[in-house]
Backbone as a printed PyTorch tensor [residue, N CA C, xyz], in Angstrom:
tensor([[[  6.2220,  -1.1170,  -1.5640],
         [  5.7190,   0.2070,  -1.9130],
         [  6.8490,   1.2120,  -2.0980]],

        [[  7.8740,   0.7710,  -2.1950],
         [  8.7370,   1.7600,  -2.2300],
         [  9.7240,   2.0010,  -3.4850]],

        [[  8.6490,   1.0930,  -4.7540],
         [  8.9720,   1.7940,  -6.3110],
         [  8.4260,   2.1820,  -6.4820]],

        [[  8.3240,   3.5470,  -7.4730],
         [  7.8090,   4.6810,  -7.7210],
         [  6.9380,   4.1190,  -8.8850]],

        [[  7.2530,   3.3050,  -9.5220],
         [  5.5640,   2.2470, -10.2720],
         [  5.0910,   1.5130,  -9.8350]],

        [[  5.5710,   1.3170,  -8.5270],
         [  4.7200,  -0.1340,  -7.6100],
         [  3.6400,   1.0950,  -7.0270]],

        [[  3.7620,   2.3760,  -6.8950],
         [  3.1570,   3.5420,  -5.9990],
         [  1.6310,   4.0200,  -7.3460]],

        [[  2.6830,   4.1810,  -8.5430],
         [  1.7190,   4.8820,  -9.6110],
         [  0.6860,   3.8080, -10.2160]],

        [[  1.2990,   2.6280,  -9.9980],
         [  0.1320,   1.5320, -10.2950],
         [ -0.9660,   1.4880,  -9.5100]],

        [[ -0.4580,   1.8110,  -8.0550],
         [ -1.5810,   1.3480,  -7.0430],
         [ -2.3930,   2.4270,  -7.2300]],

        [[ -2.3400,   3.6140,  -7.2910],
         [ -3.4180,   4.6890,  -7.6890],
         [ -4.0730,   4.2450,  -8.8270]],

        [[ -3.4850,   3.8550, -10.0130],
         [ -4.0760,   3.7420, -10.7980],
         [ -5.1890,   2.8490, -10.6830]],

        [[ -5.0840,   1.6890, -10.2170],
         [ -5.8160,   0.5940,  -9.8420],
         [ -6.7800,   0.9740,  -9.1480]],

        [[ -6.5150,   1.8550,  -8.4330],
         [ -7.6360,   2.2980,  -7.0680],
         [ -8.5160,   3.4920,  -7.3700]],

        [[ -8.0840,   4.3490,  -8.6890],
         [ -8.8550,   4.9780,  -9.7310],
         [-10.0370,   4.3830, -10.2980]],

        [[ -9.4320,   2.7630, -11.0900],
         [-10.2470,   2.4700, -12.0270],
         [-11.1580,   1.7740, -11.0080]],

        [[-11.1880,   1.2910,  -9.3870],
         [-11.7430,   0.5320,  -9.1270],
         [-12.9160,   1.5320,  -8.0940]],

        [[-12.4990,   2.6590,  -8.5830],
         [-13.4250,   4.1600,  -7.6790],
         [-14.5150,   4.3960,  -8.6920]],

        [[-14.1160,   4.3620, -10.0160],
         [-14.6680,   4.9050, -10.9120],
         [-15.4280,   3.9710, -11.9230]],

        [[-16.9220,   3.5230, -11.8730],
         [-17.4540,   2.7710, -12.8600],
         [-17.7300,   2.8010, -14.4650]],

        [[-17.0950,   4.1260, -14.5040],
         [-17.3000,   4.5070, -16.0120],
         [-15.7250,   4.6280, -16.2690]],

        [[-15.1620,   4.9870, -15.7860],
         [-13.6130,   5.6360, -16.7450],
         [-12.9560,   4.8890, -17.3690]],

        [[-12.3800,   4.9420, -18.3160],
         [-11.4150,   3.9400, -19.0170],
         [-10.0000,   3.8730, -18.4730]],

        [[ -9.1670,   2.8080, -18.5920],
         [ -8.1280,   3.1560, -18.6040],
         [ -6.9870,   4.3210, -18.8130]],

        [[ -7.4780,   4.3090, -20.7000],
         [ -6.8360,   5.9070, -20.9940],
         [ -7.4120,   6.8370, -20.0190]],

        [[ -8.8070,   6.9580, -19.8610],
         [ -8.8250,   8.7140, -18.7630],
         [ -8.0130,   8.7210, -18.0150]],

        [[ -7.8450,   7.2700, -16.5740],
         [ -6.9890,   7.2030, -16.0090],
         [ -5.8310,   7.9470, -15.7320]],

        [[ -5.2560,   7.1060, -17.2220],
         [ -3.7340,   7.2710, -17.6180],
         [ -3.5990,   8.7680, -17.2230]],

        [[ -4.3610,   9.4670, -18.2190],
         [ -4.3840,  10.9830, -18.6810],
         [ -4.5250,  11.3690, -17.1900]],

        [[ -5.4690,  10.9850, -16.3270],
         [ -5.7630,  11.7160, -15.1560],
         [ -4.3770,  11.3580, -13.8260]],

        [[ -3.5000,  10.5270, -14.6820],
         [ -2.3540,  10.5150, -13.5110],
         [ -1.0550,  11.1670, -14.1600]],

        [[ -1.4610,  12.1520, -15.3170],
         [ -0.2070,  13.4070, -15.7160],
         [ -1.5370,  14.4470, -15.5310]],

        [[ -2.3780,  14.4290, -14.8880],
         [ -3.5760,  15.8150, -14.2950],
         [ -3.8680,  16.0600, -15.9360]],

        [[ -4.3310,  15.4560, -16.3150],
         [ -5.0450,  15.7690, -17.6260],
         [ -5.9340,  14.9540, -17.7600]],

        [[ -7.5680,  15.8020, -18.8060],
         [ -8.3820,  14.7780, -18.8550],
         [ -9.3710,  14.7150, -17.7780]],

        [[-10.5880,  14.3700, -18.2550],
         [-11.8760,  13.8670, -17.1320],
         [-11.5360,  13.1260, -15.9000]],

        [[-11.1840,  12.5450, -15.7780],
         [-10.7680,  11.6120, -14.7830],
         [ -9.7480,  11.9960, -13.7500]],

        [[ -9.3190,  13.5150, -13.6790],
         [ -8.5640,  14.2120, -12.6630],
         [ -9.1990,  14.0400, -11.1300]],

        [[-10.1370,  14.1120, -11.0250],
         [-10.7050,  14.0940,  -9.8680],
         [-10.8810,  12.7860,  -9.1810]],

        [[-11.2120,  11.7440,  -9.8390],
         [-10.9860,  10.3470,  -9.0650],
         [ -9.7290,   9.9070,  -9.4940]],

        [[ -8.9150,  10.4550, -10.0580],
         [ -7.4040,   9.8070,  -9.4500],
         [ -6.6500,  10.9240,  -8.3020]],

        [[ -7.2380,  11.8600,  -8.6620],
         [ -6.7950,  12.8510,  -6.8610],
         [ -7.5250,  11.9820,  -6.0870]],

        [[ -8.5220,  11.7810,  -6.1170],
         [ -9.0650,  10.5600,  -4.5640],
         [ -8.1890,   9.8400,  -4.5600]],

        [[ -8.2650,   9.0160,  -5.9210],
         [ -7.1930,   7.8410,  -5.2400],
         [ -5.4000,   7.6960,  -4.7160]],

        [[ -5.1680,   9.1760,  -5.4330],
         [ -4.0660,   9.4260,  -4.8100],
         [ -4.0190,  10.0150,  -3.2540]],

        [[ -5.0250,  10.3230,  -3.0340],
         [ -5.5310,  10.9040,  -1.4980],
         [ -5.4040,   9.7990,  -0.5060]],

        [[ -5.7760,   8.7620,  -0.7470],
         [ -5.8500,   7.3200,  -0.4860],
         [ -4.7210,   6.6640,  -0.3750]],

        [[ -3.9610,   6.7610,  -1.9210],
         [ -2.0660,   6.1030,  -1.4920],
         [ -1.3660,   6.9990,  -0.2180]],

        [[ -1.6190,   7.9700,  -0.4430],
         [ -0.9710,   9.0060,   0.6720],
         [ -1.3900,   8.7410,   1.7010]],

        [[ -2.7060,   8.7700,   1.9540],
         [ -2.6480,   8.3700,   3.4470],
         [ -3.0620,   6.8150,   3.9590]],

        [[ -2.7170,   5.9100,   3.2540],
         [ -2.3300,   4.8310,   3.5270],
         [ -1.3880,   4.1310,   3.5670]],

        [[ -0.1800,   5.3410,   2.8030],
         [  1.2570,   4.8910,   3.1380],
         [  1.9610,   5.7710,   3.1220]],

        [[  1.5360,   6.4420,   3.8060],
         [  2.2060,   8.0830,   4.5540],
         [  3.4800,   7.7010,   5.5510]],

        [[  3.3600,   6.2000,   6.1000],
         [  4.2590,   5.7960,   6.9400],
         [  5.5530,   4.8270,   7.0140]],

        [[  5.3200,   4.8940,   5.6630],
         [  6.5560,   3.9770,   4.8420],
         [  7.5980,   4.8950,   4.5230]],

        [[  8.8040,   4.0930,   4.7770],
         [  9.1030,   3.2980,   5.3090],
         [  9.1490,   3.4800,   7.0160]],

        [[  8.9280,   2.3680,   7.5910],
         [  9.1750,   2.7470,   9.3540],
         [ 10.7130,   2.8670,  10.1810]],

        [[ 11.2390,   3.9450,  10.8940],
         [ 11.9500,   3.6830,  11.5230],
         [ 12.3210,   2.1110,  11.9970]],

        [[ 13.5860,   1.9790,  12.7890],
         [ 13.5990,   0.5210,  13.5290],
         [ 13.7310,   1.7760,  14.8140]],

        [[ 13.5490,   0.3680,  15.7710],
         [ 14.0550,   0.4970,  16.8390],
         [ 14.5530,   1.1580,  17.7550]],

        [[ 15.7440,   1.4170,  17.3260],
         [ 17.1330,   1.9090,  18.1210],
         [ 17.3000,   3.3220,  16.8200]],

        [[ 16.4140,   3.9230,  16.3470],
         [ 16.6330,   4.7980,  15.3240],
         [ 16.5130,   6.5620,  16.3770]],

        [[ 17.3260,   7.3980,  15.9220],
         [ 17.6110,   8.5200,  16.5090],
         [ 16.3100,   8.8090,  17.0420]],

        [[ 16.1270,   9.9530,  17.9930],
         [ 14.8520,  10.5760,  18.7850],
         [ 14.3220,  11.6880,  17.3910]],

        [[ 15.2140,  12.1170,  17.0840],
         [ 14.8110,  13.1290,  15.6270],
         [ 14.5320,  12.3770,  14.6550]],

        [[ 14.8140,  11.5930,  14.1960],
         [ 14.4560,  10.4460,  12.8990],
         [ 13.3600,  10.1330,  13.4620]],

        [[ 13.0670,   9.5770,  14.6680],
         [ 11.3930,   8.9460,  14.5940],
         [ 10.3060,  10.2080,  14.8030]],

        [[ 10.9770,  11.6580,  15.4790],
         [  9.6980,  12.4200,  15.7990],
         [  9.3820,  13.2420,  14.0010]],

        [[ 10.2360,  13.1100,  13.6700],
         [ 10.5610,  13.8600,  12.1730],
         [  9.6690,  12.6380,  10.5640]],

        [[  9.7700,  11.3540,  11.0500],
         [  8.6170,  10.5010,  10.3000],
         [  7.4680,  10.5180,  10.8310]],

        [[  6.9390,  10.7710,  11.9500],
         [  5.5770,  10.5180,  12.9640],
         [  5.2320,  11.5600,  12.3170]],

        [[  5.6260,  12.8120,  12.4970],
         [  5.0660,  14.2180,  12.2880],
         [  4.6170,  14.0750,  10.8270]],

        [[  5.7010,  13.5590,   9.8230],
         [  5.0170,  13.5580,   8.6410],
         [  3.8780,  12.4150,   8.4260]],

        [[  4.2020,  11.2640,   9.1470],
         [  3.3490,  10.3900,   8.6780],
         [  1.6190,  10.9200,   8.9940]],

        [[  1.8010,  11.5600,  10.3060],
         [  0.4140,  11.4350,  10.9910],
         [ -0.4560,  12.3680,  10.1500]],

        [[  0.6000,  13.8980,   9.9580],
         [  0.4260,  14.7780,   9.1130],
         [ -0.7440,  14.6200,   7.7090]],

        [[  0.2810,  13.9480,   6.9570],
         [ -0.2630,  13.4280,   5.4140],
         [ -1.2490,  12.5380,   5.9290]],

        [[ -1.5590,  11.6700,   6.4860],
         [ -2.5920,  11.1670,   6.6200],
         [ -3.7820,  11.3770,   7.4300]],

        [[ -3.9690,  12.6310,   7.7570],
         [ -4.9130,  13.2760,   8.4060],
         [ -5.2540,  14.4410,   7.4500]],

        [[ -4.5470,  15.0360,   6.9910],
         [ -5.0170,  15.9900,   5.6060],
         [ -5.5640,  15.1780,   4.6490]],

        [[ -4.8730,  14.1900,   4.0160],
         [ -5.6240,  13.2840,   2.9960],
         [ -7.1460,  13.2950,   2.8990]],

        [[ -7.5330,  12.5840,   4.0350],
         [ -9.1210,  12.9250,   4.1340],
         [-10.1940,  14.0170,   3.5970]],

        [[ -9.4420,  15.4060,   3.9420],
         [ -9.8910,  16.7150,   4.3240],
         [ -9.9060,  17.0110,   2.6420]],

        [[ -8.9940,  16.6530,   2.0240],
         [ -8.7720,  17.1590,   0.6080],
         [ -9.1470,  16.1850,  -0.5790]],

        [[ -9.8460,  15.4560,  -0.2250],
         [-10.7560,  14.2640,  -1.0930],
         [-11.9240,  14.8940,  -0.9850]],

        [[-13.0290,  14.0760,  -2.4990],
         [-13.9810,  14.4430,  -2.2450],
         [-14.8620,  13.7230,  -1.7030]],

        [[-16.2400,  14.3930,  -1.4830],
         [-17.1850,  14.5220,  -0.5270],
         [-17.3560,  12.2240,  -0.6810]],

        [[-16.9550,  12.1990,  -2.4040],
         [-17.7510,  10.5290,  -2.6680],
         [-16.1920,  10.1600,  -2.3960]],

        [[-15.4610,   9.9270,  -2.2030],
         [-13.9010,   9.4880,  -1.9490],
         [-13.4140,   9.3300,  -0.6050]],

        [[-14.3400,  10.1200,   0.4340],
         [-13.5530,  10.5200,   1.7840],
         [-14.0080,   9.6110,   2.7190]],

        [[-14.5330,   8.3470,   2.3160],
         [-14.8360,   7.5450,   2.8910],
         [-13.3930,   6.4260,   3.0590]],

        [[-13.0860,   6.4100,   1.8380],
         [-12.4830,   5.7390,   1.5910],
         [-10.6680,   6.0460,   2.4460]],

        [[-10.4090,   7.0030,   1.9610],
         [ -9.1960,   7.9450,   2.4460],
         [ -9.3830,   7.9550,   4.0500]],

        [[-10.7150,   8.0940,   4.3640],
         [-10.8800,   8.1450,   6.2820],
         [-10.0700,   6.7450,   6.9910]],

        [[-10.9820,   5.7090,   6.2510],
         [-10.2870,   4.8420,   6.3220],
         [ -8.6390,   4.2400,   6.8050]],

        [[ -8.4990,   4.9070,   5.2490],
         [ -6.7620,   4.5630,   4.7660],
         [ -6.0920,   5.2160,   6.1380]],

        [[ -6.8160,   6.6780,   6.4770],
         [ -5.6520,   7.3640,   7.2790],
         [ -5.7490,   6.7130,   9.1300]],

        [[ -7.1660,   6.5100,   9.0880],
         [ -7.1050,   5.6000,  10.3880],
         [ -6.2280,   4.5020,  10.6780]],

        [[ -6.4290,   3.9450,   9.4210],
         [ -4.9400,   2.3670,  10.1090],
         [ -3.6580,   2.5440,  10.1420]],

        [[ -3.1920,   4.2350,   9.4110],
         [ -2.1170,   4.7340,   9.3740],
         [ -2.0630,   5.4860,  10.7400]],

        [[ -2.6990,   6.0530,  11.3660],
         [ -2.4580,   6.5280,  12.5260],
         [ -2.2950,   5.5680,  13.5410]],

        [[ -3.5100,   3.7910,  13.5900],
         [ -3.4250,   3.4610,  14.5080],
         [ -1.5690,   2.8580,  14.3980]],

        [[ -1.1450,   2.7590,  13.4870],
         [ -0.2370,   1.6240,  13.0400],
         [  1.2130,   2.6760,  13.6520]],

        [[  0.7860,   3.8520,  13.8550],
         [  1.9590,   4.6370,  13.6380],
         [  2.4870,   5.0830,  14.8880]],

        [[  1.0430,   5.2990,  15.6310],
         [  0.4640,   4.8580,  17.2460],
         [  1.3470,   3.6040,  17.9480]],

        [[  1.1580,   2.5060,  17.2840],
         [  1.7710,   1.3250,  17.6480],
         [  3.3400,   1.3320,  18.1970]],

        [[  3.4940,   2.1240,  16.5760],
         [  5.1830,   1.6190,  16.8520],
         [  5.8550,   2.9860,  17.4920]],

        [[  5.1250,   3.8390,  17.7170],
         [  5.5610,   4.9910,  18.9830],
         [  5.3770,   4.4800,  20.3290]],

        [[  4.2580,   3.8170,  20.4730],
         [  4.8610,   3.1000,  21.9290],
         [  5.3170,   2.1480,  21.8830]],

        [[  6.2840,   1.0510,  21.2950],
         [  6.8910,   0.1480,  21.4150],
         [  8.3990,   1.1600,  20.9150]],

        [[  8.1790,   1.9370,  20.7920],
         [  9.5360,   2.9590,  20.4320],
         [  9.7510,   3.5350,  22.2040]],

        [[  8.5590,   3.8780,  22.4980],
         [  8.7320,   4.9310,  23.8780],
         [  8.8320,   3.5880,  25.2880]],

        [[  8.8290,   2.1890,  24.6020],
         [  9.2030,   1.2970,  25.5170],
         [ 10.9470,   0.9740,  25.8130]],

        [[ 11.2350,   1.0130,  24.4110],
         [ 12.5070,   0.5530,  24.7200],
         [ 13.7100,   1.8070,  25.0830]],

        [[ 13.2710,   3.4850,  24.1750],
         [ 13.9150,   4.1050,  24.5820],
         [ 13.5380,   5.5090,  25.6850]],

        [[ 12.3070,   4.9570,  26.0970],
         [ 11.8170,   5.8720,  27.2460],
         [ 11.3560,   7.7350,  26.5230]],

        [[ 11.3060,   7.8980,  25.3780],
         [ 10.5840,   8.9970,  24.4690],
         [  9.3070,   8.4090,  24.1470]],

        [[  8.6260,   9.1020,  25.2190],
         [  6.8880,   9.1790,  24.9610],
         [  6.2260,   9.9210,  24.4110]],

        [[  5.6490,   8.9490,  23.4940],
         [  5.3310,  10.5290,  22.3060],
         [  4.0370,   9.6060,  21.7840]],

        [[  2.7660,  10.9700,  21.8560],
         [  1.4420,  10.6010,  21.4860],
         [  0.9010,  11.1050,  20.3040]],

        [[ -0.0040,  10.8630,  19.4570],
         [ -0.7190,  11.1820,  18.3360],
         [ -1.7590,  12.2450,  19.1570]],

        [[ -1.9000,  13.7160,  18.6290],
         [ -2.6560,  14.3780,  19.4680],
         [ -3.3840,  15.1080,  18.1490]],

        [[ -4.7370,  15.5370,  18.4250],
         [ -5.0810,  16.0620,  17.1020],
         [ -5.1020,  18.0070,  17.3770]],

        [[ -4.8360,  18.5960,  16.4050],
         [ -5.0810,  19.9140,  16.3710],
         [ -6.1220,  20.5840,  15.5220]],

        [[ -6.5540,  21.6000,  16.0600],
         [ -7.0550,  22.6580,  15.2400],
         [ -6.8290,  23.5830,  14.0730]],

        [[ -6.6310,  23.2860,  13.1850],
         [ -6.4530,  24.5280,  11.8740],
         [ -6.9730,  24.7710,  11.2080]],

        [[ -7.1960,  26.0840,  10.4050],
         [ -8.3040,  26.5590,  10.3640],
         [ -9.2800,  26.0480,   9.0700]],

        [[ -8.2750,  24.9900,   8.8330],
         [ -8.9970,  24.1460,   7.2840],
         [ -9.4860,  22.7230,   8.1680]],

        [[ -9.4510,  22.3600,   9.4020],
         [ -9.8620,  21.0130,   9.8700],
         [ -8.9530,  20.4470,  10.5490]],

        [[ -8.9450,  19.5100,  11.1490],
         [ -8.4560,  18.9090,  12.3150],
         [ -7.4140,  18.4400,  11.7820]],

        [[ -6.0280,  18.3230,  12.1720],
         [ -4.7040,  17.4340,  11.6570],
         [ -4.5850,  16.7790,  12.6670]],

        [[ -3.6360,  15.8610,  12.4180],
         [ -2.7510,  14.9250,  13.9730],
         [ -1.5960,  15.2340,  13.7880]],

        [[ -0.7480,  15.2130,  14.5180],
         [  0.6720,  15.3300,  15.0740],
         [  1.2400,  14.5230,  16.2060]],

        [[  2.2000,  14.6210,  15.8350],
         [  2.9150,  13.6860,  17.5230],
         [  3.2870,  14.7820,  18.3160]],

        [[  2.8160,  14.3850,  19.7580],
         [  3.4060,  15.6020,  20.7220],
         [  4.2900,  14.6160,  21.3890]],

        [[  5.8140,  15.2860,  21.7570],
         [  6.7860,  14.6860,  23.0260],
         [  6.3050,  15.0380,  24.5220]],

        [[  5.5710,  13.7640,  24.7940],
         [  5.3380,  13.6720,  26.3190],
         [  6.3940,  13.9110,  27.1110]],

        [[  7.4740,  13.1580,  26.7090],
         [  8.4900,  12.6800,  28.0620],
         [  9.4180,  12.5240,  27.2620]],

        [[ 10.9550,  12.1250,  27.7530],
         [ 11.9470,  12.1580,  27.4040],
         [ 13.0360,  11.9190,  28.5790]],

        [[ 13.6690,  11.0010,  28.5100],
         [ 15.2830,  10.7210,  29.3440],
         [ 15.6270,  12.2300,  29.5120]],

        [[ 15.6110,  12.3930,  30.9240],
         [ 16.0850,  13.2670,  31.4520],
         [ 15.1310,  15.0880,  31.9060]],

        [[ 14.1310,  14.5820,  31.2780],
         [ 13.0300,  15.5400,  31.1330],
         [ 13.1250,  16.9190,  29.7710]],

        [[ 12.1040,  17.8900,  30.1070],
         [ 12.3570,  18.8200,  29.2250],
         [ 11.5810,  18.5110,  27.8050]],

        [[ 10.5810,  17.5460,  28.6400],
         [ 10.2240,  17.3750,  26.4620],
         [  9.2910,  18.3000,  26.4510]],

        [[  8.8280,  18.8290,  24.8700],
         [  7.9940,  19.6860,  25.0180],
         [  7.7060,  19.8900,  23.1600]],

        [[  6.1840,  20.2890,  22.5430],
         [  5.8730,  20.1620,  21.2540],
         [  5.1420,  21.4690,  21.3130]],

        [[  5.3230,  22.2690,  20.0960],
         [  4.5890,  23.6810,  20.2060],
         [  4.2040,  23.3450,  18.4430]],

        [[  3.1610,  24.1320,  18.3420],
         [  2.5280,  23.7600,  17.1190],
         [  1.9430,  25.3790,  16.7450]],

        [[  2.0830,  25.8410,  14.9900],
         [  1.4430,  27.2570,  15.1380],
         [  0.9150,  26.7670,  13.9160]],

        [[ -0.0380,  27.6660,  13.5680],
         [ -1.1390,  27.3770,  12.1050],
         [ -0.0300,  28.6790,  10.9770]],

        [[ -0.0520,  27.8230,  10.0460],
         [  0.9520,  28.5380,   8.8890],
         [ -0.0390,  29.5740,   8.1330]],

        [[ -1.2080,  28.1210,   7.6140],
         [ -2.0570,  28.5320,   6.7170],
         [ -3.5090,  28.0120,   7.1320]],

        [[ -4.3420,  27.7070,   5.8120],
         [ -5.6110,  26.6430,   6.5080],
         [ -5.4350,  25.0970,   7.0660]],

        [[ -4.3560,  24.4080,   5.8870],
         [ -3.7420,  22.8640,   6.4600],
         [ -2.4270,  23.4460,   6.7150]],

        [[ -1.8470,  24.1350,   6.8520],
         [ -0.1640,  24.3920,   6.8110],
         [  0.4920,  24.2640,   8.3690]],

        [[  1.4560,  24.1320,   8.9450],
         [  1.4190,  24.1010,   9.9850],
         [  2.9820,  23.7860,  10.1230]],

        [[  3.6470,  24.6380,  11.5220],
         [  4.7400,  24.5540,  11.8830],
         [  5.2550,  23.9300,  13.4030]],

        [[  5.7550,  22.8460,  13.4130],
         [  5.8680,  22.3500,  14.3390],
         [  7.4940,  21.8630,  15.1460]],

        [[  7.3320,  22.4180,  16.2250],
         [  9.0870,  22.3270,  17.1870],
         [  8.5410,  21.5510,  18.1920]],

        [[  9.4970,  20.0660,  17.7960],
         [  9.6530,  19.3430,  19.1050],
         [ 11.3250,  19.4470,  19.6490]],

        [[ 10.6720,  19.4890,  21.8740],
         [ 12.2150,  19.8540,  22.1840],
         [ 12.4280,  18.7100,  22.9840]],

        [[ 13.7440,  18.3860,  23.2640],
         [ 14.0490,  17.2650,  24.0420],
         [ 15.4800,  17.6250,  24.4080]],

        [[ 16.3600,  18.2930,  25.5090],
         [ 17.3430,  18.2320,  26.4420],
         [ 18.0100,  18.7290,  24.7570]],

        [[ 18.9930,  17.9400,  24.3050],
         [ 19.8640,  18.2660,  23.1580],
         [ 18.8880,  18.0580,  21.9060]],

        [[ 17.6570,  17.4120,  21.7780],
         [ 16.7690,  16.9080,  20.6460],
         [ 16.2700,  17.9980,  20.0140]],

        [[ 16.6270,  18.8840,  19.0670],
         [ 15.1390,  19.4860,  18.3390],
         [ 15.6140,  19.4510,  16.7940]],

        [[ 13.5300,  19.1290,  16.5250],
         [ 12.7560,  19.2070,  15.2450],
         [ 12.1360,  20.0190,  15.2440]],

        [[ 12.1960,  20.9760,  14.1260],
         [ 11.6050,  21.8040,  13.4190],
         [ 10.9270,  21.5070,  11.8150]],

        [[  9.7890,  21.2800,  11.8240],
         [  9.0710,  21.2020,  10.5460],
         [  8.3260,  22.0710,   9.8940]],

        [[  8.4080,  22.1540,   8.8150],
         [  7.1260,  23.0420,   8.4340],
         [  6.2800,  22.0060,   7.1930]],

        [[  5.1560,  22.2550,   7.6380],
         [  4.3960,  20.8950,   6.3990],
         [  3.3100,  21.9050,   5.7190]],

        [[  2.9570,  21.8190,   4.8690],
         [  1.9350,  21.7620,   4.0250],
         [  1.4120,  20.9150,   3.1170]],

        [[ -0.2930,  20.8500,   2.6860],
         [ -0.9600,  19.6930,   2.0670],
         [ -0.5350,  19.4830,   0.8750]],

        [[ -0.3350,  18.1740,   0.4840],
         [ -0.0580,  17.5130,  -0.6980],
         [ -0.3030,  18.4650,  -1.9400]],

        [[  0.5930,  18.4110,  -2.9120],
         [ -0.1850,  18.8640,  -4.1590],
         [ -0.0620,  18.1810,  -5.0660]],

        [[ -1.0120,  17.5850,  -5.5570],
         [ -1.4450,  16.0260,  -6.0410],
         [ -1.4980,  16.5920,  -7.6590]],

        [[ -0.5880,  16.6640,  -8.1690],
         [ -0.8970,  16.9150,  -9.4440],
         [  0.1920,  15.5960, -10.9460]],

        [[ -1.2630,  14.7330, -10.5480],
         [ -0.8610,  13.0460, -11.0430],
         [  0.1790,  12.6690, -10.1630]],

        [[  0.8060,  11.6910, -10.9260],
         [  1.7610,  10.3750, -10.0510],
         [  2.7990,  11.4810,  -9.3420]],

        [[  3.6530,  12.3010, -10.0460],
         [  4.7800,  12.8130,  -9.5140],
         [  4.4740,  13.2180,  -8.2820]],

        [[  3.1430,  14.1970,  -8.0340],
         [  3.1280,  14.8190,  -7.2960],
         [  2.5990,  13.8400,  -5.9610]],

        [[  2.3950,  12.1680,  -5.9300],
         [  2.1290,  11.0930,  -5.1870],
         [  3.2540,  11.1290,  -4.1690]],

        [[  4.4650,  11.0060,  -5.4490],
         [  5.8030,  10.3620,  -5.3100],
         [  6.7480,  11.3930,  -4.5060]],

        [[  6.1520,  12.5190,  -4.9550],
         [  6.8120,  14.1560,  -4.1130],
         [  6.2410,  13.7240,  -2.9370]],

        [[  5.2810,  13.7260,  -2.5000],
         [  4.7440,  13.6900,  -1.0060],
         [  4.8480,  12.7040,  -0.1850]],

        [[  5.0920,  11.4670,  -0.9150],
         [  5.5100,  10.2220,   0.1690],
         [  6.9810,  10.2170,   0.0400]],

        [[  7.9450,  11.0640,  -0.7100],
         [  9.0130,  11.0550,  -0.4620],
         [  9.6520,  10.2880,  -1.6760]],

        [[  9.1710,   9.6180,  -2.3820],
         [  9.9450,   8.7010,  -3.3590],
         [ 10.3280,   9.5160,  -4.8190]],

        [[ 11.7670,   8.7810,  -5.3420],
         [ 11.9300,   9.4370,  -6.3360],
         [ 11.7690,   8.6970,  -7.4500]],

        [[ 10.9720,   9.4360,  -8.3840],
         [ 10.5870,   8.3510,  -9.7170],
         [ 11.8020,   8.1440, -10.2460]],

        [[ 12.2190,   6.6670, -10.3040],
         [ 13.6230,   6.3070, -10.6970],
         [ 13.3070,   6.2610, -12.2700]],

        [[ 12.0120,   5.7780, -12.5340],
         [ 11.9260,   4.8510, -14.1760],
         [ 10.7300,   5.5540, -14.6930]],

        [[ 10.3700,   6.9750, -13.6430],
         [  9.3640,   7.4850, -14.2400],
         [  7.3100,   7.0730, -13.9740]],

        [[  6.7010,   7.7650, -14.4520],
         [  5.1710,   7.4970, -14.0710],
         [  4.3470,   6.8870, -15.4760]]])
């Protein structure tokens, strides 16, 4: 998943396989936001996003800021995803973002095993619907601590602290406008184009 046409295909695919009427061409058209078919390829881009909001994964032995700084985004994008699909799509996207949280869940505690940074998926309040975030439980040596403020309706600013550790983020929801705007939000750069 980490070519920028291995990414624009899979929407596409997951467009035509949302949509019983659309053609290919709408598709096409609906992944440069043009054309009838804008709205079920925003689902299905709602869907790539938060089903691979968490790619690529840290390893291991990867900095305390590198893993709280992917969690935050991963959990992020895939808890908005949902919220910003529609009403016939958000089934689907609920889905996607659940196995991305549990998966992301996973490798935070097999992260908080080996380097003793305990850090949980916690959900918040904003004033557009519920997000997740990682909060720092614990930390070598103490002092951990996660403060979270509402920007906008999904927007949101978040400082995790740890002894010498801090992240500062500021996120806001995807803006899905066709493939680029896929490839903007999971981070990838269209090398060869959409």
């Amino acid at each position: 998943m980490r070519c920028a046409k291995a990414t624009c295909r899979l929407a596409e695919a997951l467009a035509l396989r949302m949509c019983g009427w659309c053609t290919s061409e709408c598709i096409r058209e609906g992944l440069e936001d043009r054309g009838e078919c804008r709205h079920v390829v925003r689902d299905a881009a709602m869907a790539v996003i938060a089903g691979y909001a968490w790619l690529p994964p840290p390893s291991l032995d990867t900095e305390p800021a590198v893993v709280l700084e992917w969690a935050t985004r991963s959990l992020y994008y895939s808890s908005v995803a949902p919220l910003l699909a529609s009403r016939r799509g958000s089934k689907l996207v609920a889905s996607r973002a659940l196995f991305t949280r549990r998966l992301v869940e996973r490798l935070l505690h097999d992260y908080s095993l080996v380097t003793g940074y305990v850090i949980y998926a916690t959900d918040y309040r904003l004033p557009g619907g519920w997000v997740t975030h990682p909060t720092l439980a614990r930390c070598p040596g103490g002092g951990a601590s996660t403060r979270v403020e509402a920007t906008g309706p999904l927007s949101m600013r978040i400082i995790h602290e740890c002894n010498s550790v801090r992240v500062e983020l500021e996120l806001e929801p995807p803006r899905v406008e066709g493939c680029r705007g896929i490839l903007e939000t999971l981070g990838r750069v269209a090398e060869h184009g959409c």
